[in-house]
N, C-alpha and C positions, 0 to 999 in steps of 0.2 A: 408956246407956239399955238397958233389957235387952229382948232379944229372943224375940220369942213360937216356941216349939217346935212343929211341927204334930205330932201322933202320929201315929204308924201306930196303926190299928185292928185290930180281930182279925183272922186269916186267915178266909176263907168258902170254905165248902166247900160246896157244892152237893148235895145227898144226893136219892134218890129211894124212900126208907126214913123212917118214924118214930121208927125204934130205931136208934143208929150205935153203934161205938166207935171210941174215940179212945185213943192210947197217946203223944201228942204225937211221931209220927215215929218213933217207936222208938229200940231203941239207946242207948247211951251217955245220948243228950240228950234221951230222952223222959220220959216217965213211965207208971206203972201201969195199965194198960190199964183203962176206966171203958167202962160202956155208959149210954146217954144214949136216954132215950124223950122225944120231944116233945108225947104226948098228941095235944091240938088246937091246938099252939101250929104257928104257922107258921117257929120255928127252935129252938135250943136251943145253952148254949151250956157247955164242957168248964169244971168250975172247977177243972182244973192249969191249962190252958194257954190258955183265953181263944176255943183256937178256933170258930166259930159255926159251924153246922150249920145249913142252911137248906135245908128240903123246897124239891125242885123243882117247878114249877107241872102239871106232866104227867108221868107215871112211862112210863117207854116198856120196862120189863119189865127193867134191867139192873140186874146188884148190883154195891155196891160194891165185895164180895170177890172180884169174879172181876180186881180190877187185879191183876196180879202183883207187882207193889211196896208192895200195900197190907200184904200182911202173909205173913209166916211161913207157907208151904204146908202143915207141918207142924202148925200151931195154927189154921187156918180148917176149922171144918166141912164136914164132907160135907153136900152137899144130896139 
């Protein structure tokens, strides 16, 4: 009798921006860095890598570039 697989779902990311990018992780095992506008949609989601982006319900003023691991210091913007 065969057995039903549950899937894993996309990864969520929690974003407090309506515009993200995404480069699936970088590296070796990512992919081409894509930027993603949600408009008025309440998520959005990367079509390499499946990952969902979902505006948070309150913006409390922090970006996502300022994670140090999010990306290349060298390729993030001055603000």
């Amino acid at each position: 009798m065969p057995t039903a697989v549950k899937s894993i779902g996309p990864e969520i990311v929690i974003v407090h921006e309506h515009r993200v990018a995404c480069d699936g992780l970088g590296g070796a095992l990512g992919h081409p860095r894509v930027y993603l506008e949600m408009g008025g949609k309440p998520s959005v989601d990367c079509p390499y890598c499946g990952r969902r982006f979902v505006a948070a319900a309150h913006s409390h003023g922090e970006d996502e570039r300022l994670d140090p691991a999010a990306y290349d210091p060298e390729d993030t913007p001055e603000a």
